[in-house]
N, C-alpha and C positions, 0 to 999 in steps of 0.2 A: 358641719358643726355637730358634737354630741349632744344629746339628748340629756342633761345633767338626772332629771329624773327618769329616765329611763336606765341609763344606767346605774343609778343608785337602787334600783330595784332589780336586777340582775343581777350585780353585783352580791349583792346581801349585805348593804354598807348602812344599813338601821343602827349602827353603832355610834354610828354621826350621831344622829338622832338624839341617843341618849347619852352621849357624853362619854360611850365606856370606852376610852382611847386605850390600847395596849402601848404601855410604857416602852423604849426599846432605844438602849447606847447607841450612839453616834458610829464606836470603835464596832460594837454587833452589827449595825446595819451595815458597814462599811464589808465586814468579813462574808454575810449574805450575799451581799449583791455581788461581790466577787464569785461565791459560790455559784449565783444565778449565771452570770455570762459564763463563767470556765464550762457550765455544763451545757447550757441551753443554744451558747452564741456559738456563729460561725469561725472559725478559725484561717485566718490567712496571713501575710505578709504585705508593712506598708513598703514604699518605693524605697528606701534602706534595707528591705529584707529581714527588717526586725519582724519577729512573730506579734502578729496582737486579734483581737477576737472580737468581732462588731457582737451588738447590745441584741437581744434573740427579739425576733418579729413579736407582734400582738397573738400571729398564730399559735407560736411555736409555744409560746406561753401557755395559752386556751389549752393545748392537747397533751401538756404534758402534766403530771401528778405530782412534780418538786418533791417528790421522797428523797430526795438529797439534801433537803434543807430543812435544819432543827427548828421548828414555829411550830404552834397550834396548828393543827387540821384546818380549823376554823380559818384559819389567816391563811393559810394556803388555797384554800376554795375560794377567800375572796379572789386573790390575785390572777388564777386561772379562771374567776367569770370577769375578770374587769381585762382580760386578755383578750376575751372571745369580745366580749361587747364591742369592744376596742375595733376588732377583724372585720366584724362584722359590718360596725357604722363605716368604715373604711373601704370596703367593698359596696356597700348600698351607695354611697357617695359616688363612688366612679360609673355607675351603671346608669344609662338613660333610660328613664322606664315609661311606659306607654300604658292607657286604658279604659276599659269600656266596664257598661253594664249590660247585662241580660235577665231577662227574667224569667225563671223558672217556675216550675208549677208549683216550687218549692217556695218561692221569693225571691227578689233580685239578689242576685250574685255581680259582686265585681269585678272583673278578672283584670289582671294586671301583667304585662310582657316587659321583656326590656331590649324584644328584637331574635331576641337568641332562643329563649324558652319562655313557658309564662314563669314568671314570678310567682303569683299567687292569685288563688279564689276565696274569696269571703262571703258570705251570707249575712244580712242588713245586722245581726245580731251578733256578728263577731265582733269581740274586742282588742283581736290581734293587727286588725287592719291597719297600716300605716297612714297618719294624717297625709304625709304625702307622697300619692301615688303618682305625680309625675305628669304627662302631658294625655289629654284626653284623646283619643283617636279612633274614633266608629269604624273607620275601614282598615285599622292595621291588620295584612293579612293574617297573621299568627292569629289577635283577636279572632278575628271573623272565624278562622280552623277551631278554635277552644268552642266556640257559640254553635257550630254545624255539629260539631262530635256530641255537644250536652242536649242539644234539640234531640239527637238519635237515641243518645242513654235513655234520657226523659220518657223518651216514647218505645222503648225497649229492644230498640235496635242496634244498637252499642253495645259492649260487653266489655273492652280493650281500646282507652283512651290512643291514639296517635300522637298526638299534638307534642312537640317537644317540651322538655320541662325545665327549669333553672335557678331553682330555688338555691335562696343563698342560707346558709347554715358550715358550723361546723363538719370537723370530717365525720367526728358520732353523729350527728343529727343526720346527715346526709347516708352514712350506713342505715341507722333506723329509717329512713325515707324509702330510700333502694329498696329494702327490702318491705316494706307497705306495699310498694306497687306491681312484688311479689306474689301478695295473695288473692286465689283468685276470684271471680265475679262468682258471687253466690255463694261462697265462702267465708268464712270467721275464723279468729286466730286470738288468742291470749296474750300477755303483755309476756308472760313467761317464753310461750312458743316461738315470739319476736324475738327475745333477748337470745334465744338458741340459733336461731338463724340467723342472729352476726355472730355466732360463734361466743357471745357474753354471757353464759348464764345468768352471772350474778349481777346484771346491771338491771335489772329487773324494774325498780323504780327510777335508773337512770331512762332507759326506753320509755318509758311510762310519759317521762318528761319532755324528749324529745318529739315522742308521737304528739302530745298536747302544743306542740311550735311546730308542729306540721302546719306551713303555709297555704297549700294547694289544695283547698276543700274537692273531695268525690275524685279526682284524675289522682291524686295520691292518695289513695282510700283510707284513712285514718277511721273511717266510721265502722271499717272490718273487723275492728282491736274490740273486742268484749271483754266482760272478767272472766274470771277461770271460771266462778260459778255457773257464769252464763246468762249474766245483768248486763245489759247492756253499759254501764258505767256512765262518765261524762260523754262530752263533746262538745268543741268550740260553738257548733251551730247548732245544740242545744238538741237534748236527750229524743223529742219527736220528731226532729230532723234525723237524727241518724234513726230512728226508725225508720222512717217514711222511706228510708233510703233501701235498709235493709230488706222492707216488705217489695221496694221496687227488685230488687235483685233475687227474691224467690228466699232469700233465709228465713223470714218471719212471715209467716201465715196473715192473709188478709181478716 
């Protein structure tokens, strides 16, 4: 089941809200959406052999930028985040996810599996954490491998998480991710520097946004990303966490 306000805030669908409905013909929307499946959908043959073209996934929508269709900008951004929302709640839905807590020297972290890779790590103070993380399980091994590796970092003997990972996101969020767990221990990198190394220069505040829905606290190191100046910026688990993190790893001076 969606999350109606949650996708209503991903989306960017505050238009509800105030009423500013974009007017649009019956006979307009009719020629769109034609536009939509000719370009988006698959193309096959029913059991007559007539040509016809099924209606394009929640993904396919999410990742593509409908430059082929005459709307507002605006109306096109909604479409492709209510795509990805879409994907996304669809894929979270089929996954059995599993989870513990630990407690670091930082604060309890909850880390969350679904068997495969972890899902996600949160800090008591995240607000991306999902209400429901699924079936509680002290001894799932995955579990247990996430809680041995951060026991080792914590105490400075880790450098390079093992643990598998499985974070669900888009295909950009999951580039921007990839390349997070790229950079290395005791290391820093700009949001720019990021955007270069998916080969995007100019997604710069796109990456920005991806790294901030980075699920997987410290094993996806999101706390690496500074600003160009060399402010440490935000972070999910709050600006003295990602210090405390940075002075663990030898970047910032005790």
């Amino acid at each position: 089941m969606l999350n109606f306000y949650r996708l209503r805030a991903v989306a960017g669908m505050e238009l509800i809200d105030n009423n500013q409905y974009q007017q649009i013909s019956v006979k307009a929307a009719i020629t769109q959406l034609n536009k939509f499946v000719a370009e988006l959908g698959e193309h096959g043959h029913d059991e007559h052999e007539k040509d016809i073209c099924y209606f394009p996934t929640p993904a396919q929508v999410a990742e593509s930028d409908l430059s082929f269709l005459r709307m507002p900008e605006r109306r096109k951004e909604t479409i492709t985040r209510l795509g990805a929302v879409i994907h996304l709640s669809l894929l979270e839905f089929n996954v059995m996810k599993f989870y513990t807590y630990y407690q670091s020297p930082l604060g309890e972290l909850t880390i969350q599996t679904s068997g495969e890779g972890i899902l996600g790590v949160w800090f008591e103070q995240q607000t991306t954490q999902p209400q429901d993380l699924g079936i509680q399980n002290d001894q799932h091994p995955l579990l247990l491998k996430a809680i041995q590796e951060f026991r080792a970092y914590f105490a400075g003997e880790l450098t390079s998480f093992t643990v598998p990972i499985a974070a669900i996101g888009t295909v950009f969020q999951q580039q921007v991710w990839q390349a997070l767990t790229e950079i290395p221990y005791g290391e820093t990198c700009c949001y720019q520097e990021l955007a270069d190394n998916i080969e995007n220069p100019k997604a710069v505040r796109a990456v920005g946004m991806a790294n901030g829905k980075n699920p997987i606290s410290i094993i996806v190191p999101c706390h690496r990303v500074i600003g160009k100046n060399g402010k440490l910026t935000g972070y999910a688990g709050g600006v003295d966490t990602k210090a405390a993190l940075l002075k663990l790893e030898g970047v910032i001076e005790s």
